[in-house]
C-alpha positions in Angstrom: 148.5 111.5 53.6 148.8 114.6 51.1 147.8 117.8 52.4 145.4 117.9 49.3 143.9 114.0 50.7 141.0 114.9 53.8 140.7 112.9 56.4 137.5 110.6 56.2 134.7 112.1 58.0 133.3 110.3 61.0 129.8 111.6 60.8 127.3 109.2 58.9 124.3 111.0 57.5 120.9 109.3 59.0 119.2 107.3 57.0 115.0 107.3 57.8 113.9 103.6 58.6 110.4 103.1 57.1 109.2 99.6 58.5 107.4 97.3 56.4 104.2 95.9 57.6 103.8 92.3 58.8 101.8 90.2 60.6 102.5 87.4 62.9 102.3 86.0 67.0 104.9 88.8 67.8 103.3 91.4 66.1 100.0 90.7 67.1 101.3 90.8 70.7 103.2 94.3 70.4 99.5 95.3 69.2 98.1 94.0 72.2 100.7 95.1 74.9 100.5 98.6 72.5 96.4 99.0 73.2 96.9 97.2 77.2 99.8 100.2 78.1 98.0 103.2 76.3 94.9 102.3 77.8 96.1 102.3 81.4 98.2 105.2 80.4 95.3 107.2 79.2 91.8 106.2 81.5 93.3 105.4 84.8 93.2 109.5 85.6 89.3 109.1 84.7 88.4 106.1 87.5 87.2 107.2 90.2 87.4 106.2 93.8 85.2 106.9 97.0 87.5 107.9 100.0 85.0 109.9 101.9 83.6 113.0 102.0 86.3 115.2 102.5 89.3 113.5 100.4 89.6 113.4 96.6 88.0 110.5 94.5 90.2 110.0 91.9 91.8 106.6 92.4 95.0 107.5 91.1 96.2 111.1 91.6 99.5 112.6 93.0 98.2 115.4 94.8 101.7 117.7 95.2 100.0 121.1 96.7 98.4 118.7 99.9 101.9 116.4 99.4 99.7 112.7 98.9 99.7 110.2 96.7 96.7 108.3 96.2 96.3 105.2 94.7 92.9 103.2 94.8 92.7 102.2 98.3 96.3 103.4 99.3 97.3 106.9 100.6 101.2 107.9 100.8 101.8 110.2 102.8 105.9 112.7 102.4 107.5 110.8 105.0 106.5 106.8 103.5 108.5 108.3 100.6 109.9 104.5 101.3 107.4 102.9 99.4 108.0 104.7 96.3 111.2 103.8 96.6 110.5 100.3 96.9 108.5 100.1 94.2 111.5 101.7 92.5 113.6 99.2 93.2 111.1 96.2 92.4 111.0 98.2 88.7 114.7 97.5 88.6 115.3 94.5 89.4 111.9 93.3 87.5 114.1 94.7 84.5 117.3 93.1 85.3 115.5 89.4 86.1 113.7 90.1 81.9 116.8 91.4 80.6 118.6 88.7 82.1 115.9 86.0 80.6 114.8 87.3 77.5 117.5 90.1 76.6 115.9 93.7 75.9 112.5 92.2 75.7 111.2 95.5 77.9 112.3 97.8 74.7 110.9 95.3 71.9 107.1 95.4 73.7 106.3 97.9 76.8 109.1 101.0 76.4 106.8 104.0 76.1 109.6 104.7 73.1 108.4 101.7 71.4 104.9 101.5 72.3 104.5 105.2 71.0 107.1 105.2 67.7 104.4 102.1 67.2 101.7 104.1 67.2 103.3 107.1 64.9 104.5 104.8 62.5 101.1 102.8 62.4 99.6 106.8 61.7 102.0 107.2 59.3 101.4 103.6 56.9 97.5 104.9 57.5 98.6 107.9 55.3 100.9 107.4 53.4 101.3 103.9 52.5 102.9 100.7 53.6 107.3 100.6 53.0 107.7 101.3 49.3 105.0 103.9 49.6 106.5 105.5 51.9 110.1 105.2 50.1 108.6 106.9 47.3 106.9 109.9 49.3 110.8 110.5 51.1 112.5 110.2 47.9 110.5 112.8 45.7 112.3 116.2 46.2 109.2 118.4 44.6 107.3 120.0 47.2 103.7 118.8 45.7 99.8 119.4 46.7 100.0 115.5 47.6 103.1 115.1 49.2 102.4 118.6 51.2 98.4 116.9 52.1 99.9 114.1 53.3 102.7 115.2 55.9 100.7 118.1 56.9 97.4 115.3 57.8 100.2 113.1 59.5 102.0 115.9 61.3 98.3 116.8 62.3 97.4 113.9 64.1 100.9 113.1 65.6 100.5 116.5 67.2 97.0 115.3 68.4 98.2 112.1 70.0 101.1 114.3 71.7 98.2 116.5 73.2 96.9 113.5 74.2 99.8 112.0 75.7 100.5 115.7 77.7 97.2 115.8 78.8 96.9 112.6 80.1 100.4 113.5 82.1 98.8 116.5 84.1 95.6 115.0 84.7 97.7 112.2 87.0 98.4 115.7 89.3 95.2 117.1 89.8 91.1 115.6 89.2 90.7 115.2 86.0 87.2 116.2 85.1 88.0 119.9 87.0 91.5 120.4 85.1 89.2 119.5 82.1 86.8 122.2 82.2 89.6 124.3 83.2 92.2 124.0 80.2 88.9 124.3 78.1 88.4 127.5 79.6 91.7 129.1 79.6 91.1 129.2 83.5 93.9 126.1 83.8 97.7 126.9 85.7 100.1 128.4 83.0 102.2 125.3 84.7 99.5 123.0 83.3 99.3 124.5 79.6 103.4 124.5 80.2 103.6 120.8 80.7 101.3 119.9 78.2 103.1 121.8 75.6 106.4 120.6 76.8 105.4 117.3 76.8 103.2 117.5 73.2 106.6 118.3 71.4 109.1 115.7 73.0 106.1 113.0 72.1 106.1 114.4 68.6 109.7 114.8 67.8 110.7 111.0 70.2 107.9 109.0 68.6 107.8 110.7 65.0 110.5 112.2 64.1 114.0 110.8 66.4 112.3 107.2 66.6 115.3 104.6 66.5 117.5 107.5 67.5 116.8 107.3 71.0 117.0 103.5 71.2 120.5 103.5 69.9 122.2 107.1 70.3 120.0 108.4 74.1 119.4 104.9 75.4 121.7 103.9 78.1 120.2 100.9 79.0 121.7 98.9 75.6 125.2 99.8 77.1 124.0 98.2 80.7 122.2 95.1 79.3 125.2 93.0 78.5 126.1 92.6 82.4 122.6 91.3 82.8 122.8 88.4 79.9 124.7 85.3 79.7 125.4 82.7 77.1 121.7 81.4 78.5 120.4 84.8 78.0 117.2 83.5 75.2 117.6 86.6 72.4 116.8 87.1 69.0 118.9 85.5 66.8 119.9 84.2 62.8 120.7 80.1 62.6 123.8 80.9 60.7 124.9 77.8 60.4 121.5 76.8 58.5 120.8 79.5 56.4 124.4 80.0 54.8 125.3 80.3 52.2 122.6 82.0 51.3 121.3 83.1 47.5 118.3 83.9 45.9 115.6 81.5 45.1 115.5 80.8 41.0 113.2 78.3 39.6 114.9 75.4 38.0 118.0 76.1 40.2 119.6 73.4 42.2 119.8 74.6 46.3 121.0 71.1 47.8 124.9 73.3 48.5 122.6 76.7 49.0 121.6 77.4 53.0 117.6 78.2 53.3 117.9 82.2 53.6 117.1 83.4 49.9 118.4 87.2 50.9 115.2 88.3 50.4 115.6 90.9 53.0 112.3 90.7 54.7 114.1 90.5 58.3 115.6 94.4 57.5 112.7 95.8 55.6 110.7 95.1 58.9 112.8 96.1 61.9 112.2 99.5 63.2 115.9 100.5 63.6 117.1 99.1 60.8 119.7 96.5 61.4 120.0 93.3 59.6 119.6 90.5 62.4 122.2 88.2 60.2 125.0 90.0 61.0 124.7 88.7 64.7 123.9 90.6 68.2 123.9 94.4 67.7 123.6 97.0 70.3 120.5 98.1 68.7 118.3 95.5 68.6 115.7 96.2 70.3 113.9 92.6 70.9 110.7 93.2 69.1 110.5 89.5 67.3 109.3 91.7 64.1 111.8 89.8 62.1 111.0 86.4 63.2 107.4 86.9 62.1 108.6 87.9 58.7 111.2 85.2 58.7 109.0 82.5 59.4 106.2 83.8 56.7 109.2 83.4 54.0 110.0 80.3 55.3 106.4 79.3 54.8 105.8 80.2 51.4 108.6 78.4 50.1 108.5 75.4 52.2 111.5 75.5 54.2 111.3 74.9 58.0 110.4 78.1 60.0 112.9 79.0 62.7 115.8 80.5 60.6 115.5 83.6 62.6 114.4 82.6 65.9 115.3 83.2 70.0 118.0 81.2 70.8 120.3 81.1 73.5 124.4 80.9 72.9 124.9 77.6 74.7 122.5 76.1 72.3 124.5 76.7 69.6 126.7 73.7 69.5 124.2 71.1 69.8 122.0 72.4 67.1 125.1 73.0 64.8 125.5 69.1 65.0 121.5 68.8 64.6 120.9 68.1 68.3 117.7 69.3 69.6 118.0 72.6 72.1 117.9 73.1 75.5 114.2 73.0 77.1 113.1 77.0 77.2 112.4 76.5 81.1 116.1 75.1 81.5 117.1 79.2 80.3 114.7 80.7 82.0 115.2 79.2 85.5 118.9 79.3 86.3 120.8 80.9 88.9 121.0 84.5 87.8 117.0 84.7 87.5 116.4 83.0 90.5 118.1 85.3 92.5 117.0 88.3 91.2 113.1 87.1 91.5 114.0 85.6 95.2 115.1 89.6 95.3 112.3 91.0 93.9 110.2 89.0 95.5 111.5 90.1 99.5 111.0 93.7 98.2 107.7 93.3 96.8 106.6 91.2 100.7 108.9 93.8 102.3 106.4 96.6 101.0 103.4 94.7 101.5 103.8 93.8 105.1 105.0 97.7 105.8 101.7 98.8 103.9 99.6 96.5 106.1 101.5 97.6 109.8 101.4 101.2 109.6 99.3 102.9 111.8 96.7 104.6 111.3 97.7 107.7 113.2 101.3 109.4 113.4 103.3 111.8 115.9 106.5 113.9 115.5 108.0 116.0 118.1 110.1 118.9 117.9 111.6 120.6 121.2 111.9 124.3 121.3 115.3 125.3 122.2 115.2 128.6 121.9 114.6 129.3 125.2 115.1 125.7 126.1 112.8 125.8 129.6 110.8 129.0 130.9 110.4 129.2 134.4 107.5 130.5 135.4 106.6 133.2 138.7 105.4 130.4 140.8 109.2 128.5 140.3 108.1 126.1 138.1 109.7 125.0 134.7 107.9 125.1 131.6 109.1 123.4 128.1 107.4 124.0 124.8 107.0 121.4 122.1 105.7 121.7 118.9 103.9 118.2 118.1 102.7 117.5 114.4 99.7 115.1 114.8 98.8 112.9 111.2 94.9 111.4 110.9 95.5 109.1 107.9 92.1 108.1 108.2 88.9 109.4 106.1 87.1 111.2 109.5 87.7 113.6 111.4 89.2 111.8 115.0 90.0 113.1 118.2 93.2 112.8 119.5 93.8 112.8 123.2 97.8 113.8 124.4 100.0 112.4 127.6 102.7 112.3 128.8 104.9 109.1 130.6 108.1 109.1 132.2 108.6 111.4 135.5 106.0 111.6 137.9 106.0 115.2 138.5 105.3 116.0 135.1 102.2 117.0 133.7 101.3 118.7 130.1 99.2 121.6 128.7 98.0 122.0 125.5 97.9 125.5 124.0 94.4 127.3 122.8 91.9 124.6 125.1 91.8 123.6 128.3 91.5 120.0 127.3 94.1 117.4 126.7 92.9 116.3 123.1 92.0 118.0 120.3 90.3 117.4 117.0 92.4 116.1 114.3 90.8 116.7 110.8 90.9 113.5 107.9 93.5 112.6 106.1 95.7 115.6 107.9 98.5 117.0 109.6 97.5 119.5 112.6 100.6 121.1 114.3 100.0 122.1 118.1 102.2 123.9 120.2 102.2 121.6 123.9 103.7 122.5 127.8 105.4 120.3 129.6 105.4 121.5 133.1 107.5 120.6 136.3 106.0 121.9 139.5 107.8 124.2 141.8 110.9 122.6 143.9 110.7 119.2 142.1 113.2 119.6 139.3 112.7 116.0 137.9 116.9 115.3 137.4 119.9 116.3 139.1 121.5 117.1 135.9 119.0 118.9 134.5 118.1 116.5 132.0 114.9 113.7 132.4 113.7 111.7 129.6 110.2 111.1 129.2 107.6 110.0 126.5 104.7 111.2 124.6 101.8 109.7 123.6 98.8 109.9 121.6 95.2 107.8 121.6 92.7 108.1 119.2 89.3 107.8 121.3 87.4 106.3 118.9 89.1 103.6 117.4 92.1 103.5 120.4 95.0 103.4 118.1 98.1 104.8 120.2 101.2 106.1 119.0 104.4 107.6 121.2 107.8 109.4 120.7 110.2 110.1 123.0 112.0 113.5 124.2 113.7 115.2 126.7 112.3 117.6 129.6 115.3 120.4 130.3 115.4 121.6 134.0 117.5 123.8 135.9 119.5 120.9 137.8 121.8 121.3 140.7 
């Protein structure tokens, strides 16, 4: 190479995707899943749910200042962090057992990516006009009234349904109708105006501005799907082998050497990241089905069989090259690799259940203070000092009565009453600081060192709990 010659660039400008519309049974169910996930997303802050006087009745809420989650008739508590991470885990392998069935079917229909670039994009043909419209508006280079009225009254509303989308977000941490009033009235957190603001801009530039940008370039999941598909893996394909070689539909013309796909380029115009499904599997494809519809209508109007674009699976294709029939759908879907991730799935989802339905209803931990690890006391006996963190997971205030088992000789104290149980409030942790005392001249162990256990009986209901510690002594 000259020293005048440059080296090609490796930077390829963007070019904007501007989807055409179409209609169709995939479309129509991207509307549907579109208006089912926005309208969890959106009302489940509102519903409410009665938990008792004196806990909140929202029915979903992640209250982080008292550390709960709430959800309807379920209350985690910081140390059952286990379900979350359960349900965690039943998320990814739920996406590995569809991925491994359908291919990136989660990005084509319920990705909040998708589901809200759906929604900008639907704002956007609203405005300013189906495909060629749309074309027309991008190309213009003059600054007009109309071209100015236009982005300014999409701009507008995407920034709206980003509020939207923030607000929704913070009302999921605190109750809704009180965080309401208070971002009307300026009286809100600075965290909660902080959020929403954050979140309003990523929601405006993801869904309106990056769109298919962040499917293909911030994505990682399209570089970790192809170790969850196989060559039964049902995906989107082109029926090469029918549609070649293809060629524009002219009356008169004789199309008895000419494939059935008339390159009329209705499969690109409406994919939302703009690839053209004939040129095989592509890292970007996202699954939507878009071009099937679109496909199929073309195939329709000019009486060719539908199916040209279609899901398919790769072991299919050598039967229905030599015009066999293909595999029944159920024979892809049920295979080893699917049943073993719902079988796995499955012992999560039970595994969660039966922990949910086992747990007590009351709680103990047990710290021993060590510094000074016994106390003894003018009469000669020994004293130890615990600090015991009692949880009430139920609605009512309980009372909670504390003993000790193990060693004879011991008996306990509990500081601030001369009772031995105290008054636990709802749905709450109560720290209290309890004596274990040894009487004098009956050190419990010759080495100093006697185990013993706590317990802990609600006296209304009789749920027990216990934990077990050690009593320190002087020894001999």
């Amino acid at each position: 190479m000259s020293q005048n010659e440059s080296s090609p660039s490796l930077y390829a400008a963007r070019e904007p995707v501007f989807p055409r519309r179409v209609s169709g049974p995939f479309r129509n169910l991207k509307w549907y899943l579109m208006a089912f996930t926005l309208g969890i997303y959106y009302i489940t802050p509102w519903l409410r749910w009665d938990r008792g006087p004196s806990l909140p009745d929202q029915a979903v809420l992640l209250d982080l200042a008292h550390r709960r989650f709430y959800f309807f008739w379920i209350e985690i508590w910081p140390h059952e962090f286990y379900f979350v991470a359960g349900l965690l885990i039943m998320a990814g392998l739920g996406l590995f057992l569809f991925t491994s069935a359908l291919g990136r079917v989660w990005c084509g229909y319920a990705c909040p990516q998708t589901v809200w670039t759906d929604l900008f994009i639907l704002v956007e043909r609203w405005i300013e006009g189906d495909r060629n419209a749309r074309l027309r508006l991008h190309r213009q280079k003059k600054l007009d009234f109309r071209k100015f009225r236009l982005r300014m009254t999409k701009w507008i509303i995407w920034l709206l349904i980003g509020l939207a989308t923030g607000g929704a977000w913070v009302f999921y941490f605190a109750d809704a109708p009180t965080l309401l009033h208070d971002l009307v009235t300026l009286n809100a957190h600075p965290i909660a105006y902080g959020t929403m603001a954050f979140l309003t801009a990523t929601t405006f530039f993801f869904g309106g501005i990056a769109r298919e940008q962040i499917c293909i370039y911030a994505c990682p999941w399209p570089r970790i799907q192809a170790a969850m598909m196989d060559e039964d893996t049902l995906v989107v394909g082109y029926r090469e082998w029918r549609g070649e070689p293809r060629g524009k539909l002219r009356k008169g013309q004789d199309t008895a050497e000419q494939g059935d796909c008339i390159d009329c380029m209705a499969c690109v115009n409406v994919c939302p990241v703009g690839i053209d499904i004939r040129d095989g599997q592509q890292l970007e494809c996202i699954t939507c089905a878009l071009c099937i519809d679109a496909c199929d209508d073309i195939m329709t109007k000019i009486g060719k069989p539908r199916g040209l674009i279609d899901y398919m699976a790769l072991s299919d294709e050598a039967n229905e090259r030599q015009g066999k029939p293909p595999k029944n759908i159920w024979k892809h879907i049920l295979r080893p690799r699917t049943i073993m991730y719902t079988a796995l799935w499955s012992l999560v989802g039970i595994g969660l259940v039966v922990a949910l339905f086992i747990r007590p209803a009351i709680d103990m931990t047990v710290s021993p203070i060590r510094n000074p690890t016994f106390v003894t006391l003018s009469d000669g006996s020994i004293r130890n000092a615990y600090d015991v963190r009692l949880r009430n997971k139920t609605g009512e205030d309980r009372p909670f009565r504390l003993s000790v088992r193990g060693d004879e000789s011991l008996h306990l104290q509990l500081e601030g009453t001369l009772y031995d149980w105290i008054t636990v409030p709802a749905s709450s942790l109560k720290l209290q600081r309890v004596y274990v005392v040894s009487p004098p001249k009956s050190d419990p162990s010759m080495s100093g060192l006697t185990d013993f256990r706590f317990w802990v009986s609600d006296l209304s209901s009789g749920d027990r709990a216990h934990r077990d510690s050690t009593f320190h002594g002087k020894g001999k």
